[in-house]
ROKOL-961737 format. One record per residue (C-alpha): residue in one letter; x, z, y. Coordinates in steps of 0.1 Angstrom, whole numbers. Each point is the difference from the previous one (the first is absolute). Layout:
residu=A; x=X; z=Z; y=Y
...
This chain:
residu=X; x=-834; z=257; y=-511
residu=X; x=14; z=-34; y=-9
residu=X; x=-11; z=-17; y=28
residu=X; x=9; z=30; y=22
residu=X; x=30; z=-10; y=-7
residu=X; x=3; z=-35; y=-5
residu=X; x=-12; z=2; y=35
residu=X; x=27; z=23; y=14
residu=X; x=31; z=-16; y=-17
residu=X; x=-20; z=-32; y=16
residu=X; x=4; z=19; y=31
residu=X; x=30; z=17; y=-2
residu=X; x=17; z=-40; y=-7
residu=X; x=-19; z=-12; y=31
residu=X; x=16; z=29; y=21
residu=X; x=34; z=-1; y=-12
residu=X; x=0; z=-43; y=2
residu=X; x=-17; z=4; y=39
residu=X; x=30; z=25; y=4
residu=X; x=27; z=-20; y=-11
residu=X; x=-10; z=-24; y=17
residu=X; x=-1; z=20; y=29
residu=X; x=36; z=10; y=-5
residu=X; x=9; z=-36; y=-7
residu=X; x=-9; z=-9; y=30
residu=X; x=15; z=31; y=21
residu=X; x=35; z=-9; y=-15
residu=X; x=-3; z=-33; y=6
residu=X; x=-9; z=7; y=34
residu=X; x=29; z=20; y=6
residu=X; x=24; z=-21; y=-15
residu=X; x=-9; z=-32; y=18
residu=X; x=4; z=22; y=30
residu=X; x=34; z=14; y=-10
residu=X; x=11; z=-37; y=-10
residu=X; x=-13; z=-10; y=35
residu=X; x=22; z=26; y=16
residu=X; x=26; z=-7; y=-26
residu=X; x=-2; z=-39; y=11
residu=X; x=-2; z=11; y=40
residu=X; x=30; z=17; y=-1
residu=X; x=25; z=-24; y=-17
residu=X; x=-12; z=-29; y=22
residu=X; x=8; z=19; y=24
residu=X; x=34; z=9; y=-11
residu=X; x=6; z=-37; y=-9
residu=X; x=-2; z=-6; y=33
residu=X; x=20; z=28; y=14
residu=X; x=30; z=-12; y=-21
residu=X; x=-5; z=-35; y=10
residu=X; x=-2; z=5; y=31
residu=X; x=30; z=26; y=-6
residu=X; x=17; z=-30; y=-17
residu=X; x=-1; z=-24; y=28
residu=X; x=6; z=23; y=24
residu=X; x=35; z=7; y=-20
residu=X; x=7; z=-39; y=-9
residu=X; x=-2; z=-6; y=41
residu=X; x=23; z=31; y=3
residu=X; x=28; z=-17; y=-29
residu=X; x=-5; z=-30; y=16
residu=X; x=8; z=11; y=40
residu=X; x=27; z=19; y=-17
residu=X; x=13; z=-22; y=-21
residu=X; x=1; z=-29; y=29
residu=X; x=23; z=28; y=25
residu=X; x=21; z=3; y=-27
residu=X; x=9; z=-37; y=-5
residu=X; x=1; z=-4; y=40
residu=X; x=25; z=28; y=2
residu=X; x=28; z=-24; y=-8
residu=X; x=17; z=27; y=-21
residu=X; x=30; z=-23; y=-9
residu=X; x=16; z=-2; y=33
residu=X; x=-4; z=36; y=6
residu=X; x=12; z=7; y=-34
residu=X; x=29; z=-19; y=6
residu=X; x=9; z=15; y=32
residu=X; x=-3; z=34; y=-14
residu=X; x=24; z=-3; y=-33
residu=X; x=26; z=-17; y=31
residu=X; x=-8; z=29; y=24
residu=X; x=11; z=22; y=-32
residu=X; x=30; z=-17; y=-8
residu=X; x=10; z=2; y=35
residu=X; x=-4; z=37; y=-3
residu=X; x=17; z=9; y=-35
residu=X; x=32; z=-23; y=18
residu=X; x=-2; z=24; y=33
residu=X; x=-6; z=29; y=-23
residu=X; x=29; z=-10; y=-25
residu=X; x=23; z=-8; y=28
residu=X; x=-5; z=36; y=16
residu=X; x=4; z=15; y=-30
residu=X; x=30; z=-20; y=-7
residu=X; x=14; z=15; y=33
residu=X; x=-7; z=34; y=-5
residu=X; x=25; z=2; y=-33
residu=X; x=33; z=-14; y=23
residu=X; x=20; z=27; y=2
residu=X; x=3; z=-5; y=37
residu=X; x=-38; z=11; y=5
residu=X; x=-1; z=30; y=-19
residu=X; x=19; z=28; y=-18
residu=X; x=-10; z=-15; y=-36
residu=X; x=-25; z=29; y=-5
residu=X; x=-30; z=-24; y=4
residu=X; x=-3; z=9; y=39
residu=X; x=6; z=-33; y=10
residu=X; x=-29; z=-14; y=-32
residu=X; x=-25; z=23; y=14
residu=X; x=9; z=-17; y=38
residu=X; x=-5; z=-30; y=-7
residu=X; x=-30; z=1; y=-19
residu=X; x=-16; z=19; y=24
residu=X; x=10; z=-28; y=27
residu=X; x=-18; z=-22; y=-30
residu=X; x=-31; z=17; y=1
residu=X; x=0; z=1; y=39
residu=X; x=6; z=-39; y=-4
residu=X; x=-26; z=-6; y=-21
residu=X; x=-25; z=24; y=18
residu=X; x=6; z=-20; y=33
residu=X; x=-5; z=-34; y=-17
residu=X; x=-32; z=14; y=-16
């Protein structure tokens, strides 16, 4: 019976080293298969976003270029006069609208003459 058994532990350590060896080599398998996929997958997302990233510099950049050709300084500057010019017209019909000679004093002639603002401003718009 002793060798009987010396024989199947013998065994039984041959089978269980063949099948984790086995196994060994199935994960292995599988995970250099996963870490090719793994790998596959973020290159390709690298170049998605760099490509993403130029795409979005050239965009800043055409942008960016409009913006300083659009010469906002002059047009900024004829705006703020443009509003001046209309707070004087709007003050001065105001202004007119609170004589006594172009109203009652009960704010008739104030609501008048603003609305002859607004139309003022309306047509200049």
């Amino acid at each position: 019976f002793g060798e009987i058994d010396a024989e199947i532990k013998v065994e039984i350590g041959n089978r269980f080293r063949a099948m984790n060896s086995e196994l060994r080599g199935e994960i292995l398998c599988e995970i250099n298969t996963r870490v090719g996929s793994a790998e596959a997958r973020a290159d390709a997302i690298e170049t998605r976003l760099g490509e993403d990233l130029q795409r979005l510099s050239t965009e800043v950049g055409v942008r960016i270029g409009k913006f300083e050709g659009a010469q906002l300084g002059p047009r900024l500057g004829r705006l703020e006069e443009e509003s001046r010019r209309q707070a004087k017209q709007l003050l001065q019909l105001v202004t007119e609208g609170t004589r006594p000679e172009t109203g009652a004093g009960d704010g008739t002639g104030q609501r008048r003459a603003a609305a002859t603002a607004i139309e003022a401003i309306e047509q200049d718009v």
